[in-house]
Residue, then its C-alpha position, 0 to 999 in steps of 0.5 A: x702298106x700292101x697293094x689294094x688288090x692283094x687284099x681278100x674280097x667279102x661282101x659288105x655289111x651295112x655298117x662297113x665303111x668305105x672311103x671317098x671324096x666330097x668333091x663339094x668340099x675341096x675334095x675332103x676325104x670323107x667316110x661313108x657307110x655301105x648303108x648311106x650309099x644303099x639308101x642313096x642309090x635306093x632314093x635315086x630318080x632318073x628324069x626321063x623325058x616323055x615322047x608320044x612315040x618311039x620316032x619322036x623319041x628318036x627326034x628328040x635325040x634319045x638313041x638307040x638303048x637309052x630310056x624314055x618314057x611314053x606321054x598319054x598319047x602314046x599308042x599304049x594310052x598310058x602316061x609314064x610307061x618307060x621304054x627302050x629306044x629301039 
């Protein structure tokens, strides 16, 4: 069998498939199709935790280019805007 990288590179269709482990299931080898990762990756949330200001971000350990997002007293006013830690 040839190395992997001598293969020629494409872009994927939805109905290709790729290879994988399901660390959940002594680490079977499994199948998966470009589109269920896609729909996975779409569905995804990241819970961000909500501060009133960038200093009580920084307080409550976010660091500097990591997520976080504003609470209703934040100086905006508004509830959920995500922001960057400056």
């Amino acid at each position: 069998m040839a190395k992997i990288e001598t293969y020629a590179t494409t872009a994927p269709a939805l109905t290709d498939i790729l290879l994988g482990s399901d660390i959940n299931a002594a680490n079977a080898t499994k199948n998966f199709t470009v589109e269920s990762i896609v729909d996975m990756v779409s569905t995804a949330t990241i819970p961000l935790t909500a501060y009133a200001s960038d200093a009580a971000a920084g307080a409550g350990g976010v660091t500097i280019g990591q997520l976080w997002q504003t609470t209703a007293g934040h100086a905006l006013g508004v509830a959920g805007v995500v922001m960057v830690k400056q």
